[in-house]
C-alpha positions in Angstrom: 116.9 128.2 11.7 120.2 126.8 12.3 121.5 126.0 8.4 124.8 126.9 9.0 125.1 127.2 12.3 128.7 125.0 12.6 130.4 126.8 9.9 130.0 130.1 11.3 131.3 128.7 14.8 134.4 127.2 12.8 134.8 130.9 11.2 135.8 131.9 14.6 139.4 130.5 15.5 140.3 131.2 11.7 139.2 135.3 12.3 141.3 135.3 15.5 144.3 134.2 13.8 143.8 136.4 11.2 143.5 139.4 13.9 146.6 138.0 16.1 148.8 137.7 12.6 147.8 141.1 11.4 148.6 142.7 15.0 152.1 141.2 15.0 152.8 141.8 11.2 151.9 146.2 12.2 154.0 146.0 15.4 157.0 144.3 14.4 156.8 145.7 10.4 158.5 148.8 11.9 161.1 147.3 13.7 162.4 145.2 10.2 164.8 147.8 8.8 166.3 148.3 11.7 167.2 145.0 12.3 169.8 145.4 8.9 172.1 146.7 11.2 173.9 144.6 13.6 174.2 147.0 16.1 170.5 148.0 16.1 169.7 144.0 15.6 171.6 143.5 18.7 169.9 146.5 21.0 166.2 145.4 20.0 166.6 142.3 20.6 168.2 143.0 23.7 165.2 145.6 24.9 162.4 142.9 23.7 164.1 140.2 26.1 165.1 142.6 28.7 161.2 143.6 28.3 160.4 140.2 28.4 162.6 139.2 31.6 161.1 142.4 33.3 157.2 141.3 32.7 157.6 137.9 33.4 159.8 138.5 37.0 157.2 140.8 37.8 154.7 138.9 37.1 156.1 136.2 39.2 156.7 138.4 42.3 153.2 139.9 42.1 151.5 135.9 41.8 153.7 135.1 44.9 155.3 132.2 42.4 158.9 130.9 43.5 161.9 132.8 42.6 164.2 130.9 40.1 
């Protein structure tokens, strides 16, 4: 009834890697030829941690979490 049982539990982290590398390969796959250009290079990475800064204040106000 349960031949097999552990290997199929130890399937599951692998699959979620799997899923969370194949979700940031199609979202930043996109992005790679415009990061050949330096001033493109230098705007997205300025949007993802401006985008970043954004969430993560917000996030901080919303928990009630000191200011920095």
């Amino acid at each position: 009834m349960f031949d097999g049982f552990w290997d199929n539990v130890f399937r599951y982290p692998r699959y979620l890697i799997t899923i969370l590398v194949g979700l940031l390969v199609n979202t930043f796959e996109p992005l790679l030829p415009l990061l050949k250009r330096p001033v493109t290079l230098i705007a997205v990475v300025g949007l993802l941690l401006g985008g970043l800064t954004f969430i993560t204040l917000t996030l901080r106000a919303m928990l009630g979490l000191s200011t920095i």
